[in-house]
N, C-alpha and C positions, 0 to 999 in steps of 0.2 A: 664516183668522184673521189680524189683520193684527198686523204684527210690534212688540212692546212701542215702540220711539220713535216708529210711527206714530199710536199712541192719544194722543188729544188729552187733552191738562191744563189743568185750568183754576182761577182762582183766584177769592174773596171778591167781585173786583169783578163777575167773570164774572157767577157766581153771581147777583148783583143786580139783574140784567138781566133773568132768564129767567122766562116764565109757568108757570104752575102748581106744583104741587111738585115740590122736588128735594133732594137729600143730597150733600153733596160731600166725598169719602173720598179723602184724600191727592193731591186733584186730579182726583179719577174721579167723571163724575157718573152719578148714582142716579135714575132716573123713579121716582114714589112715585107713579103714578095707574095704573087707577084707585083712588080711595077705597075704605080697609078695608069690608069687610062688616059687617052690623051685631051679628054677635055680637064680632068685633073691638072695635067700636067702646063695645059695650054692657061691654066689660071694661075698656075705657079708663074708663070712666065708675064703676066700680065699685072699681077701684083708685082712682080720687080720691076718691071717699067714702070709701072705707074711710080711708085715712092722713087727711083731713079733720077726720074724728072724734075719730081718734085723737090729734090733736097740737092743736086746737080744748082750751083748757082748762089747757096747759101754761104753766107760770109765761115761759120764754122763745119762746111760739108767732110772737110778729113776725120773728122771725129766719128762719125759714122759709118757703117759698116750695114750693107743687106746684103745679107746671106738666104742661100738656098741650098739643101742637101747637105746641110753642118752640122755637123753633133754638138750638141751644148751638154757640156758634164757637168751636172751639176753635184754629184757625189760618188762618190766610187761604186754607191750600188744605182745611181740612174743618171742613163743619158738618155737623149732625147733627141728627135729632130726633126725639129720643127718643119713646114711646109717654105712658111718667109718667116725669116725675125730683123729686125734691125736694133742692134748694138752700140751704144755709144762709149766713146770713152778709150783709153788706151788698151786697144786688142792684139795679144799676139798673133800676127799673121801667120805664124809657125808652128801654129796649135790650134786643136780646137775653140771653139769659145768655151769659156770659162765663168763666165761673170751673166748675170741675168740677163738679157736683152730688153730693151723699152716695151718691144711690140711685137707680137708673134700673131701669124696667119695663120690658120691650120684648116687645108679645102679637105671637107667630106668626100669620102669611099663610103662605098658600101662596108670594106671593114674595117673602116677606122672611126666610123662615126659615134659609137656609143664610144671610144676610149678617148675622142675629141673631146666629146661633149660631157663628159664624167671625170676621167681617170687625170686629163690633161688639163682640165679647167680647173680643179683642186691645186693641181701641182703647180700650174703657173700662177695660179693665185697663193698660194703660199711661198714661192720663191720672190715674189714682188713685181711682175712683169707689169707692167704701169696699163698696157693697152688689147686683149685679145678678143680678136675676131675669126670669126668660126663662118665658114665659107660655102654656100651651099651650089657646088655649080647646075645640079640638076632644077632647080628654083630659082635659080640666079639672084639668090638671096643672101645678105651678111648678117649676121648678131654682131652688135656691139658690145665691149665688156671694156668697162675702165675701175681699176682699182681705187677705191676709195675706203680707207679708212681701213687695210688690207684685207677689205671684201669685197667681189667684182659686183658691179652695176651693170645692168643692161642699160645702155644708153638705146633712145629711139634710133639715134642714127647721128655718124661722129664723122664730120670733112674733114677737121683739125687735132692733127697730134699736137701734144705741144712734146718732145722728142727731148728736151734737155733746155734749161735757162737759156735765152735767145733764140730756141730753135722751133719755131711754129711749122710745120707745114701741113697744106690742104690738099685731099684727092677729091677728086672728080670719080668715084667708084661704078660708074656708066660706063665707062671705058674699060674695068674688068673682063666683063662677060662679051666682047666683041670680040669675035674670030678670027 
């Protein structure tokens, strides 16, 4: 193991440089390849429908943004990307997001689950993400985490975000895990 000041750091410009995907956590990079499998993938897709629909119809739905496969930079030495996040608020569409997202998904791998459940639960809970739910497809099981007091709560189980002042909305999370 080599000794912590030999582990290389790198920053935003690094980053820009590099092929394929990658995640940069306080300087530490992250290989994301290969590509989730497709029940992964088929849950990615099933949480953007679902909040879609749900927020499709609401009097302030332009304010919102769910993204999939988006970098959120949060500092020049960590970016992130998230599984789903949904953002409110005025977002450059000509840039990555920038600004903390409300509510971030992030569906277990086999190798992303301890950096879900550790490395990424820290960090969105110290950025302020209001809502994070950690996705288990193989259990077809969700954890609920809502920030409170800027410490996550395990809630037993959350139908309703409240997304931003006037913006409630409920999923039906049944409808994830169907094929």
């Amino acid at each position: 193991m080599l000794p912590l000041e030999q582990i290389p750091s790198y920053s935003y410009k690094d980053y820009q440089q590099w092929q394929g995907d990658w995640e940069l956590i306080r300087g530490y990079a992250y290989a994301m390849s290969p590509s989730p499998f497709t029940k992964h993938q088929l849950a990615v897709t099933n949480f953007l429908f679902a909040f879609s629909d749900r927020i499709k119809g609401k009097q302030n739905q332009s304010q919102f943004k769910i993204l999939a496969g988006t970098d959120w930079i949060i500092d020049e030495q960590t970016i992130v990307r998230p599984d789903v996040m949904i953002a409110c608020g005025n977002i450059n569409l000509n840039d990555h997001l920038r600004i903390p997202p409300v509510l971030i998904v992030e569906i277990f791998s086999d190798s992303t689950k301890m950096k879900d459940r550790n490395t990424k639960f820290k960090l969105y809970e110290q950025c302020g993400v209001k809502y994070y739910l950690m996705a288990d497809p193989d259990k077809t099981s969700i954890e609920f985490f809502q920030l409170v007091n800027n410490q996550y709560q395990e809630q037993a189980r959350i139908s309703s975000f409240l997304l931003s002042q006037g913006c409630e909305v409920e999923i039906a999370f049944g409808e994830v895990w169907t094929d």
